[in-house]
N, C-alpha and C positions, 0 to 999 in steps of 0.2 A: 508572596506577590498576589496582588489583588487586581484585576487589571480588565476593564472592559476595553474590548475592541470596536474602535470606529466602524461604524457602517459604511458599506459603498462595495466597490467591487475589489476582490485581490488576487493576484497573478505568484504562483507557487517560483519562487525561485530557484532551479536546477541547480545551479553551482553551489549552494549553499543545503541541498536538500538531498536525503539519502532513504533508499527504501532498500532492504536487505531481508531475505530469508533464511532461516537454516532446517535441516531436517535432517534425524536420523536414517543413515543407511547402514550397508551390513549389518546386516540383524540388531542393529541399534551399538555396533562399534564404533561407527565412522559417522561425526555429523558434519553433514554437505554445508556449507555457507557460502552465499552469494550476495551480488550485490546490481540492480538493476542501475545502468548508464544513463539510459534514457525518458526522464520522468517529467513530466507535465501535467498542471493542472491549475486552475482559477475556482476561486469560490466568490460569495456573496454573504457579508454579515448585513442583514436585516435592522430594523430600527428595534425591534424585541430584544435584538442580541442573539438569536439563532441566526444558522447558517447555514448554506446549501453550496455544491459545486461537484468537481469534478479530477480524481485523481487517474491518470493515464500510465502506464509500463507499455515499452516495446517489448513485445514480449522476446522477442532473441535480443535486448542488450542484456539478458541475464550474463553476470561473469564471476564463474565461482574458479579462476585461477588456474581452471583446466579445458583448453580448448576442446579436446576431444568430447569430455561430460558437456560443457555448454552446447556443442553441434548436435549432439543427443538430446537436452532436454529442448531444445528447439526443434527438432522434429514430431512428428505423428503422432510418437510413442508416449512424448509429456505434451508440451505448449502448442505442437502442431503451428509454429508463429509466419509458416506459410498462410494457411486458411485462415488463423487469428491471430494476425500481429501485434495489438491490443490488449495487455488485461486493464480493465477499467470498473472502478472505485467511485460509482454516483453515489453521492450523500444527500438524501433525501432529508437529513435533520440531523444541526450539531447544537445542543443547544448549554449554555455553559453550565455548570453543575458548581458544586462546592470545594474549596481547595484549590482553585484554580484548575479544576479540569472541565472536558469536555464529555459530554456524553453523543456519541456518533451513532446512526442507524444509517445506511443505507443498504446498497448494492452492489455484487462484488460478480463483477465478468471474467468468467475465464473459458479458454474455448469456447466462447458462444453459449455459455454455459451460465446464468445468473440465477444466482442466493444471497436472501438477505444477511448482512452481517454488522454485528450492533459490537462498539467494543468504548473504552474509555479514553482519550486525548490528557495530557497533560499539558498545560499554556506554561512553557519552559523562558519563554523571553517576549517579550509586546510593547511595542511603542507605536505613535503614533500611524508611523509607516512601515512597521513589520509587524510579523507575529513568528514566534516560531511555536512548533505543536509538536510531541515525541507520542508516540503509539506503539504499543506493541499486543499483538490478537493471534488467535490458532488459525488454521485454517486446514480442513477435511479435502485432504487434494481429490480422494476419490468423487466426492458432490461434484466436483467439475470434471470429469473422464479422465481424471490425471493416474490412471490405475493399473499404470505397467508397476510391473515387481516379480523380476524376473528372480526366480529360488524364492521367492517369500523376503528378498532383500529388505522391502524398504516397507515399513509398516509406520502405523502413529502419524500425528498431525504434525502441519509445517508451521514454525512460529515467524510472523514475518513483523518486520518493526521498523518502524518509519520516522524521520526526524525531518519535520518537512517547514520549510522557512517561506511565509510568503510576503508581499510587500505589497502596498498600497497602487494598486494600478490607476495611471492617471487616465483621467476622462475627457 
């Protein structure tokens, strides 16, 4: 599939859209998987075909199927999503690459905490009033103060992967 996307402005479809991370714990026995509830975001495809916007997590809807771990990584100790309820994904620049992907730069918020992070987009589905876009990138939880690891439990990067549907926002 070859597929330019209309210009103008688009609004990330929730119900249709999933952002999920996993990462090893116990000494790399146990990998954690989650799945963030509450995701929001709108971009802008340009008349070049690049793109700019804005991907948003609450950061306590994380739900990895264990209330007492979710209360925990919502706390101090990881997300702190008292002080920063928010991780937020500005995309400074998507611009379409070959094969039908995307090449993505921007910036990735967590605790208060921002690092660039460039990773590659697959255009998985696009018609005139959708797109959909699959991602998957590492991420150094410790760059963002995410560095409890109580016994040396949890080491190595989180792989987070994102299947995100947006549609055609009317003006």
């Amino acid at each position: 599939m070859s597929v330019a996307v209309e210009t103008g402005l688009w609004q990330l479809d929730p119900a249709r859209s999933t952002v999920a991370l996993q990462h090893k714990s116990i000494w790399g026995l146990v990998t954690v998987k989650g799945t963030y509830t509450a995701v929001t975001g709108e971009g802008e495809v340009r008349p070049d075909g690049s793109a700019s916007g804005t991907l948003t997590l609450d950061a306590a809807s994380l739900d990895t199927k264990n209330a007492k771990r979710d209360k925990h990584l919502s706390s101090a100790d990881f997300f702190d999503a008292g002080r920063h309820p928010e991780i937020i994904f500005s995309v400074r620049s998507a611009v379409p690459g070959a094969d039908d992907t995307v090449e993505v730069s921007g910036q990735l918020t967590v605790r208060g905490i921002s690092r660039p992070q460039s990773f590659t987009a697959r255009v998985t589905d696009a018609d005139a009033d959708a797109v959909t876009l699959n991602a998957e990138l590492t991420v150094d939880r410790a760059e963002f103060g995410l560095d409890w690891n109580q016994l040396g439990m949890i080491r190595g990067l989180t792989t987070v992967t994102a299947a995100l549907r947006f549609a055609r926002r009317a003006v």
